[in-house]
ZAMARGU-4260 file (C-alpha; in steps of 0.2 Angstrom, whole numbers, plus 5000, padded with zeros to 4 digits):
<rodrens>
0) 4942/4913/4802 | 4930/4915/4788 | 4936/4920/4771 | 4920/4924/4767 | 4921/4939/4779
5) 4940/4945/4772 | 4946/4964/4773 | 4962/4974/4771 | 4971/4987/4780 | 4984/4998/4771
10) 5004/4990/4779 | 5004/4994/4797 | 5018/4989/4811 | 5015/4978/4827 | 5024/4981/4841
15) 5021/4975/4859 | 5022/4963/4871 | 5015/4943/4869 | 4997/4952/4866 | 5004/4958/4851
20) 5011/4941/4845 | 4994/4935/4846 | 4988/4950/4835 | 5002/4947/4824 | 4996/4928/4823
25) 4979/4935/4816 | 4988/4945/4804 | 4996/4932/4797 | 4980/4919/4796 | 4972/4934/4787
30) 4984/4939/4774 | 4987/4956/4780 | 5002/4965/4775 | 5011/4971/4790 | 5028/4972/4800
35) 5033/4968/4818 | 5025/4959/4829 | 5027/4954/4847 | 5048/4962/4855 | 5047/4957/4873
40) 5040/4954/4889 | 5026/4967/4892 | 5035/4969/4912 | 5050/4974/4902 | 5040/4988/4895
45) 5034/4995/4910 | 5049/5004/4916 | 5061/5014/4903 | 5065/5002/4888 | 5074/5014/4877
50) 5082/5030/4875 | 5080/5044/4859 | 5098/5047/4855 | 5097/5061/4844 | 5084/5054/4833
55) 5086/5038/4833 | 5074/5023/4843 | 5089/5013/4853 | 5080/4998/4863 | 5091/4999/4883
60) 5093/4980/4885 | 5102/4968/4871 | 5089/4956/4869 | 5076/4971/4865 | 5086/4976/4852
65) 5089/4962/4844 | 5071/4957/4843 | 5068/4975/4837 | 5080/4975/4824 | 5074/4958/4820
70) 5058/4964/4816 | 5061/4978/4805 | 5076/4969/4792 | 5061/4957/4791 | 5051/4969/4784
75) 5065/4978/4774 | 5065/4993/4785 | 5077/5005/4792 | 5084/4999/4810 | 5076/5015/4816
80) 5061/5013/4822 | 5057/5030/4821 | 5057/5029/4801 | 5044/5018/4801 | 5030/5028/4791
85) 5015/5017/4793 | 5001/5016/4806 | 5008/5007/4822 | 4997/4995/4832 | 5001/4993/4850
90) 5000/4984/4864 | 5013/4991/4876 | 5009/4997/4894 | 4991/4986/4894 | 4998/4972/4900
95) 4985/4972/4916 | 4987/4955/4926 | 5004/4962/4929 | 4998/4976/4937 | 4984/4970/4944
100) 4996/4958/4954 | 5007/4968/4959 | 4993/4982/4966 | 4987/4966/4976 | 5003/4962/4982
105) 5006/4981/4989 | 4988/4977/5001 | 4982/4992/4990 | 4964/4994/4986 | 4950/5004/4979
110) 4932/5004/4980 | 4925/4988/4978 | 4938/4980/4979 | 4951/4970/4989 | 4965/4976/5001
115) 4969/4982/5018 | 4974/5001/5013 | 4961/5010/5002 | 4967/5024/4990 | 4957/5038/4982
120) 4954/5037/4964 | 4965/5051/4961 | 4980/5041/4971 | 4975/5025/4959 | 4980/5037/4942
125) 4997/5039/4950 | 5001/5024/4955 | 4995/5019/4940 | 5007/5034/4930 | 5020/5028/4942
130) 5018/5010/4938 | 5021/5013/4918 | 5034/5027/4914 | 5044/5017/4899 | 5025/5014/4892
135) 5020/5030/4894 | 5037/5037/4887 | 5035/5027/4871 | 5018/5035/4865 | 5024/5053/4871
140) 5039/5050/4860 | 5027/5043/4845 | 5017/5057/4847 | 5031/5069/4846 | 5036/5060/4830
145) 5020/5065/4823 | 5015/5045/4822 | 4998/5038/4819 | 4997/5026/4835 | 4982/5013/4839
150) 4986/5003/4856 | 4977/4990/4860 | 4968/4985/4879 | 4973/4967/4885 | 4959/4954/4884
155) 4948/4957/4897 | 4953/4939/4908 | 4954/4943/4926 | 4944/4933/4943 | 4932/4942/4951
160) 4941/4948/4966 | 4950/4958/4950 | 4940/4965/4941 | 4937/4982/4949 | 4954/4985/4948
165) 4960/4980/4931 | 4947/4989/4923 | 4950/5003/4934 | 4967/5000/4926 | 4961/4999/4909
170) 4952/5012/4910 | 4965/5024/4918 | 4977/5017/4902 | 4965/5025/4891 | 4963/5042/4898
175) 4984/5044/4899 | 4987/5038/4882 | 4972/5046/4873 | 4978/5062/4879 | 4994/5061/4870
180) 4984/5057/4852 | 4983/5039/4852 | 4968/5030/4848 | 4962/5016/4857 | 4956/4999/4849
185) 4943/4995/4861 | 4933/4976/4856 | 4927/4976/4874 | 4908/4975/4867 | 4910/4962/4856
190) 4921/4950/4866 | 4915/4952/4884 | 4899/4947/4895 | 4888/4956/4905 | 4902/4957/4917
195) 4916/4963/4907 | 4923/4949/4907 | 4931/4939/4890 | 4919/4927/4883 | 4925/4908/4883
200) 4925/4909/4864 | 4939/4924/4862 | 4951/4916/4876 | 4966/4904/4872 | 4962/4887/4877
205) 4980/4883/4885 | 4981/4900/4895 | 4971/4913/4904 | 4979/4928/4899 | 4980/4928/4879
210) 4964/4931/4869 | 4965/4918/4855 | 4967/4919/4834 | 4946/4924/4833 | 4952/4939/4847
215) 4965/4946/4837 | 4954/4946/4821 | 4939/4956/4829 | 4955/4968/4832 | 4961/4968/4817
220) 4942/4972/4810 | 4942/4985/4821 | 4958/4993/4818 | 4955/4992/4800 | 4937/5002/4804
225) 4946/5017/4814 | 4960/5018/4797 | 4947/5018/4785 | 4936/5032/4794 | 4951/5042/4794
230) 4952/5058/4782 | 4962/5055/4769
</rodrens>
């Protein structure tokens, strides 16, 4: 990373899956201040992950709470998550290959794509609503909360024969979240080819899921565009 090209963004949180360790990763490299960071699994997230007693943000499983809490005595803040007062960058509900594979694994398909039963494009945005109820849940409930939210799209690493439906995916993600206030922190221009696919210099060299350190920064310098433009 160049320190030449060095920025700031006001304290924001992390919260997500391992996409979101990554981020946090970058954060760190850069000097940022911020909290959170990667909580668990992104398949955890799919389905409900926590509850909203009274007013209090209460992870359902004991390893998700732990790592939440974690997380926010780290950073010297309450163990409600719905104190936190600072933008939130997130990752959760985009975690793609998962759905992808399981659409593959269903025989399901859409156009141009794979599979031995073909669903509209109307059906795709239900399975896809059906798929991710604890994600969706968690930007209602932000939004609710009157939060400044920023999510995240996965780095765009899938084969060919996967394409059509994880940015199909993607881009369904966007439409469902945006809709509840969110804003998306989209580096698909800068990091893919003319396929959509993740150039070889954003990608982590041990995996081929993760986008690597240099991915995470163009988020970050993103993120840190959309705060600044905002009214103050």
């Amino acid at each position: 990373m160049s320190e030449a090209a060095a920025f700031s963004i006001p304290r924001f949180f992390i919260f997500g899956d391992s996409h979101a360790g990554t981020i946090m990763q970058a954060a760190k490299a850069l000097a940022l201040d911020f909290a959170g960071g990667s909580i668990m699994a992104g398949m955890h997230m799919n389905e409900e992950f926590f509850k909203v007693r009274g007013r209090r943000f209460v992870m359902t499983t004991e390893m998700g709470k732990d790592r939440l809490e974690t997380r926010l005595d780290e950073a010297s803040l309450s163990r409600n998550f719905l104190d936190v007062q600072m933008p939130i960058l997130s990752t959760v509900g985009f975690n793609t290959h998962n759905f992808a594979h399981h659409f593959a694994e269903a025989g399901l398909a859409i156009a141009t794509s794979e599979g031995k039963r073909l669903i509209s494009r109307a059906c795709f945005r239900a399975v896809v609503e059906a798929a991710r109820p604890g994600a969706l849940d968690f930007y209602r409930v932000l939004a609710s909360e009157k939060k400044n939210v920023f999510a995240v799209l996965s780095p765009q690493i899938f084969d060919p024969d996967e394409a059509a439906v994880c940015q199909a995916f993607d881009e369904v993600m966007i439409s469902l979240v945006t809709s509840l206030g969110v804003q998306i922190v989209d580096v698909r221009a800068e990091t893919t080819d003319s396929d959509g696919v993740l150039l070889r210099q954003f990608a982590r060299a041990e995996d081929n899921v993760h986008g690597n350190d240099a991915f995470g920064e163009l988020v970050l310098r993103k993120f840190a565009q959309m705060i600044a433009s905002e009214p103050a």
